[in-house]
MIBADO-298834 format. One record per residue (C-alpha): residue in one letter; y, x negated, z. Coordinates in steps of 0.02 Angstrom, whole numbers, padded with zeros to 5 digits, always signed. Each point is the difference from the previous one (the first is absolute). Example, Ala and Ser with C-alpha at 12.3 -4.5 7.8 and 13.67 -1.06 7.14 Angstrom:
REM residues 2
A-00225-00615+00390 S+00172-00069-00033 
END
This chain:
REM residues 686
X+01629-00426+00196 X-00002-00166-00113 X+00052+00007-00157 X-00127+00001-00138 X+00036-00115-00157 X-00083+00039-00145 X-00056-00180-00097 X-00033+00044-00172 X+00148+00109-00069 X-00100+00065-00174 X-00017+00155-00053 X-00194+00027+00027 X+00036-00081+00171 X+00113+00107+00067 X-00080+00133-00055 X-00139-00072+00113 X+00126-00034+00133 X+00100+00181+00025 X-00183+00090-00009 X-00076-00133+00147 X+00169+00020+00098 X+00008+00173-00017 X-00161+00026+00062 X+00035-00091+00157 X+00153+00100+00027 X-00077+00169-00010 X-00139-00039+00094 X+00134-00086+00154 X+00091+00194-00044 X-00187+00091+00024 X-00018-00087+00179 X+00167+00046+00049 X-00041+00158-00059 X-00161+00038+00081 X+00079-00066+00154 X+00131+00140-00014 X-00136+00141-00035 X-00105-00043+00140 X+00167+00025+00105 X+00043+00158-00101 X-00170+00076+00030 X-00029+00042-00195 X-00135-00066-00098 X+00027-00158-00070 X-00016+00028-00181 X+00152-00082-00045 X-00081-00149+00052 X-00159-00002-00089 X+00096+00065-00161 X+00122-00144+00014 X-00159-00126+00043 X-00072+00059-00170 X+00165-00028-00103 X+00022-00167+00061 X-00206-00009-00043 X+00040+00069-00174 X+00139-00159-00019 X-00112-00123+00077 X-00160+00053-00129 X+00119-00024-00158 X+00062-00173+00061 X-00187-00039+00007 X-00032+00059-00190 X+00165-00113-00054 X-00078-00153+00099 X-00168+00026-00084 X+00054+00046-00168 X+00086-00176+00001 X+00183+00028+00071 X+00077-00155+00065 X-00036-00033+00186 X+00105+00065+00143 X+00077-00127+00105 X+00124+00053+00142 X+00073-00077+00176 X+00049+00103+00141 X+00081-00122+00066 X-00063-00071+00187 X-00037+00091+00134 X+00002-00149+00116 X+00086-00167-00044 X-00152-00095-00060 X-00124+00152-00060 X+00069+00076-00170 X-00074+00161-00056 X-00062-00042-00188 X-00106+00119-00148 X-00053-00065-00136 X-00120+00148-00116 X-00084-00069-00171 X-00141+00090-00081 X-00130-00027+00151 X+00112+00086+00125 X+00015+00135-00119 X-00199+00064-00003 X+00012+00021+00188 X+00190+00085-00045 X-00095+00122-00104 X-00114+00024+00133 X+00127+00023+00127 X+00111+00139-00105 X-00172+00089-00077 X-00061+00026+00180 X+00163+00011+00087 X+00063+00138-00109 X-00162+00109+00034 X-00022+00000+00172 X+00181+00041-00003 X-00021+00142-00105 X-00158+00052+00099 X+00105-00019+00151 X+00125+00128-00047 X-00131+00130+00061 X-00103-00118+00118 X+00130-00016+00136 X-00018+00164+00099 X-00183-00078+00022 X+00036-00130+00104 X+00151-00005+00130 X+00160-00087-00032 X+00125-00090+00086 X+00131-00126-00005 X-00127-00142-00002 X-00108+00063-00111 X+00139+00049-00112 X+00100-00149-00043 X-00178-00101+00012 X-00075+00044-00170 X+00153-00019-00093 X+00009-00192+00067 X-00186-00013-00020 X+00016+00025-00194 X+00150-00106-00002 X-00079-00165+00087 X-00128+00007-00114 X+00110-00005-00132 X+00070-00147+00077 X-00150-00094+00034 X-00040-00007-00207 X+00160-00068-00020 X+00019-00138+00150 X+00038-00165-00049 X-00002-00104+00146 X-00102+00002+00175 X+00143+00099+00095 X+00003+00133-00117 X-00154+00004-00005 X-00040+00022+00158 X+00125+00115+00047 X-00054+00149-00127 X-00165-00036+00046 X+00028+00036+00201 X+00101+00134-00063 X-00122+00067-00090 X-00128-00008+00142 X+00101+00071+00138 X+00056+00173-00110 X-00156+00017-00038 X-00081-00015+00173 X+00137+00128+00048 X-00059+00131-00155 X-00173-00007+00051 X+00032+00010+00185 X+00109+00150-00051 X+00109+00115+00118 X-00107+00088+00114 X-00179-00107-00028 X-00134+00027+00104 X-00111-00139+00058 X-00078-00042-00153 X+00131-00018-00101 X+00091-00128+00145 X-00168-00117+00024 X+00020-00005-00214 X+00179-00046-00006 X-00037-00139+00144 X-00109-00079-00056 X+00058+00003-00193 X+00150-00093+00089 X-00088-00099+00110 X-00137-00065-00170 X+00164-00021-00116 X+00120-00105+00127 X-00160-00103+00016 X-00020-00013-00196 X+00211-00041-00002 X-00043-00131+00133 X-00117-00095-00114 X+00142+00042-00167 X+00118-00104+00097 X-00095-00138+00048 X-00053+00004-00173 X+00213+00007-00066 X+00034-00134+00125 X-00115-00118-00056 X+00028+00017-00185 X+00208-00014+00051 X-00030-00163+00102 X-00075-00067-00144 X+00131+00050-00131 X+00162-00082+00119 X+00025+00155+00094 X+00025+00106-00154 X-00032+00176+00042 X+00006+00062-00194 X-00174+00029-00095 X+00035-00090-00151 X+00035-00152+00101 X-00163-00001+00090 X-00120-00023-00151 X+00065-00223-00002 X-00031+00018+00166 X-00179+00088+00014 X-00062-00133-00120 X+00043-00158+00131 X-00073+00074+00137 X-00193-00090+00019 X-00153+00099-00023 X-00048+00077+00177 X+00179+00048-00004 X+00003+00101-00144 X-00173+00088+00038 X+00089+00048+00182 X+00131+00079-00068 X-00108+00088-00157 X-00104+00071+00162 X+00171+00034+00091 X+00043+00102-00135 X-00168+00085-00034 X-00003+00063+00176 X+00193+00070-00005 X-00009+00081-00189 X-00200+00067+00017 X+00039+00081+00182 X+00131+00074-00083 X-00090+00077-00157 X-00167+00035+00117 X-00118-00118-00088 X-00167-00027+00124 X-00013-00038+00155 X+00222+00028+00023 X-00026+00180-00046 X-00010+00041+00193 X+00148+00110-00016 X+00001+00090-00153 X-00142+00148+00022 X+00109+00024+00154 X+00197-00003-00054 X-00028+00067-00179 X-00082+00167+00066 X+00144+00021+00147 X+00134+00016-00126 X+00052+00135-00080 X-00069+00041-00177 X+00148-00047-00099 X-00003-00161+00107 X-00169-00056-00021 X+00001+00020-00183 X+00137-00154+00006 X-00072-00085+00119 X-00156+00005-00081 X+00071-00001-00182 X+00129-00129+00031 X+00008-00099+00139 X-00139-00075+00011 X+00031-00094-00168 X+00153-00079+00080 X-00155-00091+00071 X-00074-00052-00154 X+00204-00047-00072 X+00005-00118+00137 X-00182-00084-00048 X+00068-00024-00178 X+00184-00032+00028 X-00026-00117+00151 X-00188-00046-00021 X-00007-00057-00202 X+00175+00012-00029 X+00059-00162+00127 X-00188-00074+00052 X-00044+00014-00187 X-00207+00020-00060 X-00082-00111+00150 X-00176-00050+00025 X-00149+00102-00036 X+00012+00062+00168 X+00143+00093+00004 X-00057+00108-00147 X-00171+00016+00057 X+00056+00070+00170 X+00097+00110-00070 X-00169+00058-00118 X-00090+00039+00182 X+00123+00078+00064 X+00016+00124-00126 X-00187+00042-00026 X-00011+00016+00176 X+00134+00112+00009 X-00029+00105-00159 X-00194+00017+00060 X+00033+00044+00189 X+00147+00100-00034 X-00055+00137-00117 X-00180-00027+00117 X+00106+00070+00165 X+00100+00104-00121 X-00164+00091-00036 X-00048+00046+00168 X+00157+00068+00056 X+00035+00168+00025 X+00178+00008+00007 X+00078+00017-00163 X+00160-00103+00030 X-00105-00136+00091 X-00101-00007-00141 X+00131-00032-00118 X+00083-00134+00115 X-00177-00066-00003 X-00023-00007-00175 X+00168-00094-00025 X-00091-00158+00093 X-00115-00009-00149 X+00147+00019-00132 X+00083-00131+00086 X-00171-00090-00007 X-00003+00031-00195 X+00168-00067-00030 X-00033-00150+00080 X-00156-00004-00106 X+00130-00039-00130 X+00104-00130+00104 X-00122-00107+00052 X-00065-00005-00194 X+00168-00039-00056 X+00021-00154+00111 X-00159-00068-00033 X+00030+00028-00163 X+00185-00082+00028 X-00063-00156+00091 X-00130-00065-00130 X+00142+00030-00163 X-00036+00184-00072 X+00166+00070+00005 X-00055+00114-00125 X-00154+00059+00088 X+00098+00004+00154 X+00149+00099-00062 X-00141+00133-00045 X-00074+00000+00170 X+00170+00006+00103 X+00047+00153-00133 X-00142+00082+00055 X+00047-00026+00197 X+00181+00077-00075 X-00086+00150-00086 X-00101+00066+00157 X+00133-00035+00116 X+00107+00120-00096 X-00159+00131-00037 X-00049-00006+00183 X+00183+00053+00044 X+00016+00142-00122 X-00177+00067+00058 X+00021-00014+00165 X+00150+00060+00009 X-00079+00152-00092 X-00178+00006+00122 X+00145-00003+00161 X+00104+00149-00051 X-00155+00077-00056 X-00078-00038+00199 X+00176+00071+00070 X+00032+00155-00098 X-00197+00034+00054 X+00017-00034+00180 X+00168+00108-00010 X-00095+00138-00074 X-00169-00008+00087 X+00048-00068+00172 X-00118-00148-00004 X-00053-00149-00085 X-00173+00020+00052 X-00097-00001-00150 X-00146+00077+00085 X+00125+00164+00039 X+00068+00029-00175 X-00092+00040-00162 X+00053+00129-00124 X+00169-00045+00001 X+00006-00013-00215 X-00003+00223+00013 X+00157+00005+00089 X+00099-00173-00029 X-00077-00028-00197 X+00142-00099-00047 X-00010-00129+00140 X-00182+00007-00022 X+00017-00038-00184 X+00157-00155+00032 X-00126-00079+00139 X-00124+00000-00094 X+00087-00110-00154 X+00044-00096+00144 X-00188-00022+00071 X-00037-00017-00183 X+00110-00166-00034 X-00058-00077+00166 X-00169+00018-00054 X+00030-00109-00132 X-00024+00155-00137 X+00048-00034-00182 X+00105+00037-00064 X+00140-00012+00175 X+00094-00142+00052 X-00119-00063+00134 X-00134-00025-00144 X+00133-00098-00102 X+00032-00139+00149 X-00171-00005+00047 X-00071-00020-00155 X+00128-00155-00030 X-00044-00052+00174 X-00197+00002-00041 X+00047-00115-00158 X+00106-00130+00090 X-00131-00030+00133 X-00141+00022-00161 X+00126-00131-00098 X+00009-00124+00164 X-00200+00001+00028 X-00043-00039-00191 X+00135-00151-00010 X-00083-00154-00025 X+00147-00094+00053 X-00015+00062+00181 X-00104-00086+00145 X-00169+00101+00023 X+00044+00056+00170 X+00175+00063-00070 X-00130+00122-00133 X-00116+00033+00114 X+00151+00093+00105 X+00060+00076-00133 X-00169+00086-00048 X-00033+00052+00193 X+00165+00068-00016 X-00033+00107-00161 X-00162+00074+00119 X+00116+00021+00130 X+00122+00118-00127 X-00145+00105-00062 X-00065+00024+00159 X+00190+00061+00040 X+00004+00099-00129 X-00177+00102+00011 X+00051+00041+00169 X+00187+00054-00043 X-00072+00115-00109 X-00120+00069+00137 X+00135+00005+00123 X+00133+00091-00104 X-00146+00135-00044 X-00019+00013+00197 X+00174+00017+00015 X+00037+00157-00137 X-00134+00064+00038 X-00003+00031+00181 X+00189+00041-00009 X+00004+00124-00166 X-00177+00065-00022 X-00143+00119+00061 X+00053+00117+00134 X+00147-00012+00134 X-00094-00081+00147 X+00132+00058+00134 X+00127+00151+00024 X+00157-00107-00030 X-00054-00065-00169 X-00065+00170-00056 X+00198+00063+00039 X+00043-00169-00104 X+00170+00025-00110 X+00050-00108-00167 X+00103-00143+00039 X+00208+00034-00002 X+00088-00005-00171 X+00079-00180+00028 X-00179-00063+00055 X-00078+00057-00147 X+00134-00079-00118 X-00015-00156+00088 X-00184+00016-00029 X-00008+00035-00150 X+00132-00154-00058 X-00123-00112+00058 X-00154+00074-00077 X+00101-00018-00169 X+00034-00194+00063 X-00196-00008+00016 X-00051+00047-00181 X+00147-00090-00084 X-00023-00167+00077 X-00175+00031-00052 X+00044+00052-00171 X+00130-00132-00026 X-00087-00128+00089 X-00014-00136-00152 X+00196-00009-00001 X+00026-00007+00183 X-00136-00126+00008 X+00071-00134-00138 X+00168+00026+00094 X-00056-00054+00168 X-00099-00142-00063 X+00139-00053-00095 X+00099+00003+00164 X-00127-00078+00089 X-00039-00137-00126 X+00193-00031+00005 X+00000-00009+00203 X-00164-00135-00017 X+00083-00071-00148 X+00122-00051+00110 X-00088-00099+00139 X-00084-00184+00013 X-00175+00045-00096 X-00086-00108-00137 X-00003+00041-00191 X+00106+00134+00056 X+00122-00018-00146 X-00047+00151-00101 X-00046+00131+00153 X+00035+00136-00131 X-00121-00038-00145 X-00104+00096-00075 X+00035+00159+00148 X+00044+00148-00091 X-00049+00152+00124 X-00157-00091+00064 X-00181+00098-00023 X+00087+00169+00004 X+00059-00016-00169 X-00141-00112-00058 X-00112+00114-00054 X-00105+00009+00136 X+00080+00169+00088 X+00123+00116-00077 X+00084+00092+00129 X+00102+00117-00120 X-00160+00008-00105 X-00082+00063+00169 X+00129+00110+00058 X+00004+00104-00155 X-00199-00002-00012 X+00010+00071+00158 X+00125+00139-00021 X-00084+00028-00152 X-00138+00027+00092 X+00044+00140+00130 X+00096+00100-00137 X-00173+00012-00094 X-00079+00031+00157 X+00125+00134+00066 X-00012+00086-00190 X-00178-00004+00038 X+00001+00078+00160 X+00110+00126-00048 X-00105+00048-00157 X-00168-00006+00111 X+00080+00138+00122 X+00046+00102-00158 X-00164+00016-00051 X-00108+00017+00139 X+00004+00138+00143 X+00014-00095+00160 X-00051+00088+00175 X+00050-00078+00171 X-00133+00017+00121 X+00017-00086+00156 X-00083-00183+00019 X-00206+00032+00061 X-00002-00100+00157 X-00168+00090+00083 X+00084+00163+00008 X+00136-00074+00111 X+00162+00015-00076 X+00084-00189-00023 X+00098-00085+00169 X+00132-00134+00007 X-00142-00066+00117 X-00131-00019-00143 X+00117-00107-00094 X+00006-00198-00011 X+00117-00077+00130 X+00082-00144-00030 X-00104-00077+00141 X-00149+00066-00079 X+00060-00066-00172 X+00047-00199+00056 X-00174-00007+00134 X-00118-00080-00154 X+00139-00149-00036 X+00028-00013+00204 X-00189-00030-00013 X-00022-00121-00139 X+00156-00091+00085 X-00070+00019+00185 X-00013-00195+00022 X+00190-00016-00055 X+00088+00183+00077 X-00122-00027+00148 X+00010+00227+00007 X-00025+00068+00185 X-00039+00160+00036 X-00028+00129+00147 X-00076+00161-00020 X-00025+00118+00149 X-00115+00151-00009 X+00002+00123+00134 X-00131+00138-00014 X-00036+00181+00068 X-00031+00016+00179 X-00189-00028+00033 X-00050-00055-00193 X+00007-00120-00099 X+00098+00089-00133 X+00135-00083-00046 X+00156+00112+00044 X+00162-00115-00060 X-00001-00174-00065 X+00159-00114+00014 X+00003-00165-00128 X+00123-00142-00013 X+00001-00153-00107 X+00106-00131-00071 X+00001-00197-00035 X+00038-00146+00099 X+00153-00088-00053 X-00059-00164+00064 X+00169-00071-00012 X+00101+00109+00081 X-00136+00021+00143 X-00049-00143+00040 X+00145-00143-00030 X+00163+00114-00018 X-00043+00097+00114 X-00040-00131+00150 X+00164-00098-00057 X+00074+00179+00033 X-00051-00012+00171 X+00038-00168+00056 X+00189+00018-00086 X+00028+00154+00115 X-00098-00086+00144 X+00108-00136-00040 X+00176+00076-00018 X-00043+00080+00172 X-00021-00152+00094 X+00152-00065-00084 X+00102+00152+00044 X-00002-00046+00198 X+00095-00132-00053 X+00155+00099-00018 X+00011+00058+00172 X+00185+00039-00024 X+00039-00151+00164 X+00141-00091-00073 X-00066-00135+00110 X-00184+00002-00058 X+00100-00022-00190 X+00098-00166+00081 X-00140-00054+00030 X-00075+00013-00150 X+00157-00092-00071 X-00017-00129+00121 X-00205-00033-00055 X+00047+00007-00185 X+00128-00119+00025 X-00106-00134+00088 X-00138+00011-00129 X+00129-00031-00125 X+00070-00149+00079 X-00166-00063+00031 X-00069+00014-00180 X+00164-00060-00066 X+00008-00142+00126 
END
């Protein structure tokens, strides 16, 4: 092991510095030991509980980075002779810190009762340790090696947690073709790296490559700003790169999938702000309009497909395409916003980005552990087999639903708080009369785009609780449905109280982060730019125009009154429970609204976008033609993955077969193919 040198020997620094080593050493201890446990046949617990005290660590050197500690700088010497391993975290690392030890820390926690729900072995073991700790690593890298190297660590643990110990077929095609989509995405990264390092003298370092960004001419910087789109959006699932997530998110384990979800996918968006504004800088119009479509697209088709799906956890890795859509809403604001001069404007925006990152990762994580401790209970995420599940889990029923609540975009939750300050950046960027018309006009489609997200989040989050906690049990196992495990529950229930305080507090939180982020734009090439700060004192959340403590108390205010009421009404009046009239036939599961039955008006009005099939088959009695048994099935068309991915599929295996006779294992057929090598290299070189 190199050495790690500390750089900045203060006080609040190494502070910083013994909580971000020791996190990195207990989680290295937590591998070891679930290595050791798999061997020892117990049940890892050690493990997870070690996983969430490093998570603990990491989550309070995020609060000292964001409450203004001094940055963390440290060397780990080099791991080859010209490659040093170098972190650098400031106050932008830190949000995605926060993230990392807020999510972390649950899922560990939820974990502690999770693991006898999914087998375990030495793999599996020492992988999500390592998986929390490369992420750690890749919000600290400061230069292309490091860089690189926590990020294909970070992609190869967790292709080996959701490919798990003993997976079955579904859970292999996932975790292939996660790695197969993300070493493509890496592919165009280091393209990407090696261009920007040719052009700063070979310098592998980040800070070095922002001189050198600005000499390169202007196709070469919009390659690279594509170059890096394509790595850092495949990565966080923005449309049409989202091929794998529906697939590898639900494969995983619970406790998995909530950080996958929660967290890793913003490493995604770190790299489009780190690599993408931070070195290129605010570009053309181009770049920040792109990044406009490729949110709305994403927010719009995303919660659209996360709407028709059936099962729960690949609706909720559905619906984190259009979060991922929403915060690049805010990204593509801020660097139009950048590029034309309003730091101010744009620190707003890229806050906004900031705040729904870290809301999407605290509800998720929530809406996952809420999917896994149902599944563990119920024996299915099929939403159109559960139902009634709030009678004998009420506390899980009650913690998902705060969590279906803030993804909805409910005041007053976090995911209200971000949006709303997502809805006035993009409102702020289409009323600027200093902006091209084509730059306001994409703004305003964009603000359609949101509250079209936004109706149907609501819709789909209704579909979601509903099918899952309400009416009657639609199937055997989820009538024999047990409450989630104590550690589940606790998790659970952390994150619910992360919900209503970032939604409570979100004034404070949001002046922070756009002071951060008018710092981080302060600090790049943009005009009038000298003053990013001004007049940004918590942004329209503490303007006047929403009060989310003011809200928050209304609305507690509000259910005591109405609980008082209740509880007065029943007092008074003699109530007698006579079952519900339904013809004289007493109530089914079967009368009830399925989830199918719920979504089929939307798949309708959507039919030209979804493009539903559907199949039904009656047969009837013998000799009539009374029907006797009717069979239906119906779904959407993902368009993408059936009909491009899905033909590139084919030809890469079609390919890689007629490659494979290649390696005939004839050392004289492999002489040969020496021998032809080396005359086409003497004749080009000739």
């Amino acid at each position: 092991m190199p050495a790690v040198e500390i750089a900045d020997p203060a006080f609040g620094a190494g502070l910083e510095s013994w909580l971000w080593a020791g996190g990195l050493v207990i989680l290295a201890v937590a591998s070891i030991t679930g290595v050791v446990e798999s061997h020892g046949g117990r049940a890892p617990r050690l493990s997870v509980a070690l996983s969430a005290l490093a998570c603990a660590a990491i989550l309070a050197l995020g609060v000292l980075l964001l409450a203004g500690g001094s940055p963390l700088s440290a060397q780990a010497g080099s791991v080859i002779s010209f490659a040093p391993v170098d972190v650098h975290y400031d106050a932008l690392a830190g949000v995605f810190v926060i993230m990392l030890g807020i999510v972390g820390f649950a899922a560990s926690v939820a974990a502690w009762d999770g693991v006898h729900h999914a087998p375990f072995n030495a793999i599996t073991g020492a992988a999500y340790p390592v998986f929390l700790g490369s992420m750690l690593l890749v919000f600290g890298a400061a230069n292309a090696f490091a860089f690189l190297l926590a990020w294909e660590l970070m992609a190869l643990s967790s292709a080996a947690l959701v490919v798990g110990a003993k997976p079955v077929h579904e859970q292999v095609a996932a975790g292939y073709l996660y790695l197969a989509v993300t070493h493509l995405a890496t592919a165009a990264l280091v393209v990407a790296f090696a261009v920007l390092a040719t052009a700063s003298g070979g310098s592998l370092a980040f800070a070095d490559w922002s001189a050198g960004a600005a000499t390169l001419p202007p196709f070469g910087r919009d390659g690279v700003f594509a170059l890096l789109v394509l790595g850092f959006g495949t990565k966080a699932g923005v449309f049409p790169f989202h091929v794998w997530l529906p697939r590898a998110h639900p494969a995983a384990p619970s406790h998995v999938s909530a950080v996958m979800s929660g967290v890793m996918i913003k490493t995604g968006i770190f790299g489009l702000i780190r690599v993408g504004l931070g070195v290129l800088g605010p570009g053309p119009d181009a770049w920040g309009l792109l990044l406009l479509a490729l949110g709305a697209v994403s927010a719009v088709l995303g919660i659209l497909y996360a709407l028709m799906e059936h099962d729960l956890k690949r609706l909720l890795a559905l619906s984190s395409i259009d979060n991922i859509g929403i915060v690049l809403l805010g990204l593509g604001s801020a660097l139009l916003l950048a590029g034309h001069g309003l730091a101010t404007a744009a620190g707003l925006a890229l806050a906004a980005a900031l705040l729904h990152g870290l809301n999407h990762g605290v509800f998720k994580a929530l809406l996952f552990l809420g999917a896994g401790a149902v599944q563990a209970a119920a024996g299915t995420r099929n939403l159109n087999r559960l139902g009634g599940l709030a009678r004998t889990m009420p506390l899980t029923a009650l913690l998902f639903g705060v969590g279906a609540a803030a993804i909805a975009g409910l005041p007053p939750l976090n995911g209200f708080a971000s949006e709303w300050l997502t809805f006035h950046a993009l409102i702020g960027t289409g009323a600027s009369a200093d902006l091209p018309p084509v730059v306001r006009s994409g703004a305003l489609v964009a603000v359609g785009a949101l509250a079209l997200t936004v109706a149907l989040a609501v819709a789909c989050f209704v579909k979601a609780t509903g099918a899952t906690f309400l009416a009657l049990p639609r199937s055997a196992d989820a009538d024999a449905a047990h409450e989630a495990e104590p550690a589940e529950r606790a998790a659970m229930a952390f994150l619910a109280v992360l919900c209503v305080a970032l939604g409570v507090a979100a004034a404070p939180v949001a002046a922070r982060l756009t002071e951060i982020a008018g710092r981080f734009l302060g600090s790049l090439p943009v005009a009038n730019a000298a003053d990013p700060l001004a007049a940004v004192t918590g942004g329209p959340l503490a303007a006047g125009t929403v009060a989310p403590a003011a809200l928050g108390a209304a609305a507690l205010l509000g259910a005591l009154v109405g609980m008082v009421a209740m509880r007065r009404g029943r007092r008074r009046e003699l109530v007698r429970a006579t079952p519900t009239w339904t013809c004289g036939v007493l109530p089914e599961p079967a009368m009830e609204y399925t989830a199918t039955s719920y979504s089929k008006l939307l798949r309708l009005f959507f039919r030209r976008v979804l493009l539903p099939a559907r199949e039904v088959h009656v047969e009837y009695h013998p000799g009539t033609s009374i029907p006797s048994t009717m069979h239906y099935t119906g779904g959407v068309t993902h368009v993408l993955e059936q009909h491009v991915f899905g033909p590139l599929h084919a030809l890469s295996v079609r390919g890689s077969s007629t490659v494979r006779r290649l390696q005939n294992g004839s050392v004289q057929v492999y002489l040969a193919y020496a021998l032809i090598g080396l005359v086409i290299l003497l004749a080009v070189g000739r």
